[in-house]
C-alpha positions as CSV (number, residue, x, y, z in Angstrom):
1,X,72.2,133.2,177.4
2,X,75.0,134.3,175.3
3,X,78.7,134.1,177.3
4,X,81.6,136.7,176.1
5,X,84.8,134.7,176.3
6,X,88.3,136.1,175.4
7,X,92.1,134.6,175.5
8,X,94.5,137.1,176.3
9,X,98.4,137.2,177.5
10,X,99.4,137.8,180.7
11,X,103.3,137.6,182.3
12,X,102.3,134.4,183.2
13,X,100.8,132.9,180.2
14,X,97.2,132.8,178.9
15,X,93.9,133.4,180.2
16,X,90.8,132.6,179.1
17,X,87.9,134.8,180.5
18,X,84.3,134.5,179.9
19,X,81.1,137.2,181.0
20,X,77.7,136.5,181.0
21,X,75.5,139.4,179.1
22,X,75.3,141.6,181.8
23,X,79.1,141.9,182.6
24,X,79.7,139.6,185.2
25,X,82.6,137.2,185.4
26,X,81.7,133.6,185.1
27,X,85.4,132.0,184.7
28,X,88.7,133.4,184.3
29,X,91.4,130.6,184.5
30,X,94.8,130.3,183.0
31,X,94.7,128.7,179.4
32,X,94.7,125.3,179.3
33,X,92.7,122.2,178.9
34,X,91.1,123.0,182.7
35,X,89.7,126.3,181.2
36,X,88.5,125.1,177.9
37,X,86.5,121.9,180.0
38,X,85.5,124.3,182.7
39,X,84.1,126.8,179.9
40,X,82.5,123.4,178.4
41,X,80.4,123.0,181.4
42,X,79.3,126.7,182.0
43,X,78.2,126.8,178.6
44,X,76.6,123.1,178.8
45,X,74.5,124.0,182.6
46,X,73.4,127.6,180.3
47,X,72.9,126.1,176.9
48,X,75.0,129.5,176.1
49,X,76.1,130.8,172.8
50,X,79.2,131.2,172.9
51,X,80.8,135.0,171.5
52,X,84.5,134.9,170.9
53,X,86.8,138.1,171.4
54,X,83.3,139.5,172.9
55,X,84.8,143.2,174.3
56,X,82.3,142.6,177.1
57,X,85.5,141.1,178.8
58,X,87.6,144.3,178.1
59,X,87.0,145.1,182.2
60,X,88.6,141.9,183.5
61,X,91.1,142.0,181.2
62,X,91.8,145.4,182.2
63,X,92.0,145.1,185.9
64,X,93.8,141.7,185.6
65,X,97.0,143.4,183.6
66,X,96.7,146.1,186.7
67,X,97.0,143.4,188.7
68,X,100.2,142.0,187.1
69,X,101.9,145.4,187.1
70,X,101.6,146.2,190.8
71,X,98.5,148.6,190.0
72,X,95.9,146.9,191.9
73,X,95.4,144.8,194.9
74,X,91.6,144.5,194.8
75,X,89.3,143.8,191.7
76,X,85.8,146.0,191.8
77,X,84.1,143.8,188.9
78,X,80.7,141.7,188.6
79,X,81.2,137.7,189.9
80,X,78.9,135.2,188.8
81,X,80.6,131.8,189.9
82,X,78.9,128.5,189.5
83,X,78.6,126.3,192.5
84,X,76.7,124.7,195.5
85,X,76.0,126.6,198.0
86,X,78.8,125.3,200.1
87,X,81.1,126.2,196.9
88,X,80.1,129.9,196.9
89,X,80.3,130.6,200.8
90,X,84.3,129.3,200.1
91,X,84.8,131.4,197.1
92,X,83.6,134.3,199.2
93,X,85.8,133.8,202.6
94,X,88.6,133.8,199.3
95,X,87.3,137.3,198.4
96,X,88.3,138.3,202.4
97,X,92.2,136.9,202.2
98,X,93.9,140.5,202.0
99,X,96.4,141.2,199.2
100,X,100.0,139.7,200.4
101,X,98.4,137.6,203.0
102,X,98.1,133.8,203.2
103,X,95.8,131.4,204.8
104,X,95.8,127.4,205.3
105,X,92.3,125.5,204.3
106,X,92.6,125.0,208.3
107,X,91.7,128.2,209.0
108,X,89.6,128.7,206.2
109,X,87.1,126.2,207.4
110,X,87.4,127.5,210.6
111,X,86.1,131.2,209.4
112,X,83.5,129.3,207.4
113,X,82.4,127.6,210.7
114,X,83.1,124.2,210.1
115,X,86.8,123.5,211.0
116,X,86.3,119.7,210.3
117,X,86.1,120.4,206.4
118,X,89.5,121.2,205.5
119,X,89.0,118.8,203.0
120,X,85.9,120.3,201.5
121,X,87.3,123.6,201.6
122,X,90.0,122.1,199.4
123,X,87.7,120.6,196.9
124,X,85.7,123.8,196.7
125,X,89.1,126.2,196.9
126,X,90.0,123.8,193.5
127,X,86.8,124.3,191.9
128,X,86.8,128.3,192.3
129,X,86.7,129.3,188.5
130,X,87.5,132.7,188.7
131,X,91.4,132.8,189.4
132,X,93.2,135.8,190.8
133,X,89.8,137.9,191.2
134,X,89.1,134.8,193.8
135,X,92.2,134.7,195.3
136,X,92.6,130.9,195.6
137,X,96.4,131.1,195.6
138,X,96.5,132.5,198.9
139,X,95.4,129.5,200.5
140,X,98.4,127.2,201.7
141,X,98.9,123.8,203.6
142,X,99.2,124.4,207.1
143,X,102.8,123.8,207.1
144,X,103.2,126.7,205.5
145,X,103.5,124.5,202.2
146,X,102.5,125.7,198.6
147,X,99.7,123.2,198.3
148,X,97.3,122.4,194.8
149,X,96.9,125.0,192.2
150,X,94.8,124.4,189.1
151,X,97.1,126.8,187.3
152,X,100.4,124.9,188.8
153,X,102.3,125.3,191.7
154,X,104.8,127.7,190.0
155,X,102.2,129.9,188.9
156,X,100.8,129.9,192.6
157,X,104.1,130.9,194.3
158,X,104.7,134.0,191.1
159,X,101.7,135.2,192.5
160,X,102.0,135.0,196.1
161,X,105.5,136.6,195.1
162,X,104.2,139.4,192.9
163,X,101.5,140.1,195.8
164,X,104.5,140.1,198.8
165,X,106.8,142.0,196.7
166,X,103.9,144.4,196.0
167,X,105.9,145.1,192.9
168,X,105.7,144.3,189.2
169,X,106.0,140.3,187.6
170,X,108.9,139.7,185.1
């Protein structure tokens, strides 16, 4: 399978995005040593070739730069996000916290049915490779707390900042 991956600038640093052949999104995480090991493994489970700058990623970057401006509050693009089973049902419920809202991994497990795995919501809400598109940021500690955020906790409260403010990130 060959993978399209891309780096590009957003107002809050780097991204690195990655699509599979037929367009979907397979990882989009903030620069880093967490992307690079997470596009490691995608690559590794696909024995992938591996297509720098590939403009198959044009869309994300695209709607992702609309998101930063205050253009768009919902993405409309292919996902195809590695996971158990378990991993995927989370990364959907994500999909279903509305723009400006927030929810606590509390009441994420509860939605999923199970509101004894807070903690496995957690794991799997860290494990979400596909950042922003998968809202991840929008889930908080039940205090109301800005809880765990592979891209950093100041990243995390930008973006639940851009997305109350409904306006453009400086």
């Amino acid at each position: 399978m060959t993978l399209h991956v891309t780096r590009f600038d957003t107002p809050l640093g780097g991204m690195l995005a990655a699509v599979d052949g037929a367009g979907a999104v397979r990882l989009l995480e903030f620069a880093g040593p967490r992307a690079e090991a997470s596009l490691a493994r995608e690559c590794a489970a696909d024995r992938c070739e591996r297509v720098d700058g590939g403009g198959r990623c044009g869309p994300v970057i695209d709607q992702t730069a609309a998101y930063f401006a205050g253009e768009r509050t919902e993405f409309d693009l292919p996902l195809a996000p590695r996971g158990t089973e378990f991993q995927r049902r989370v990364w959907s419920e994500l999909r279903r916290i509305p723009f400006g809202a927030t929810l606590s991994y509390r009441e994420l497990a509860a939605r999923l049915g199970s509101p004894e795995a807070v903690r496995a919501v957690g794991g799997a809400n860290g494990r979400n490779p596909i950042c922003i598109i998968v809202p991840c940021h929008r889930v908080i500690g039940a205090d109301g707390s800005l809880t765990g955020y592979g891209g950093g906790i100041e990243r995390k409260a930008k973006l639940l900042a851009l997305e109350s403010a409904q306006g453009v990130l400086v």
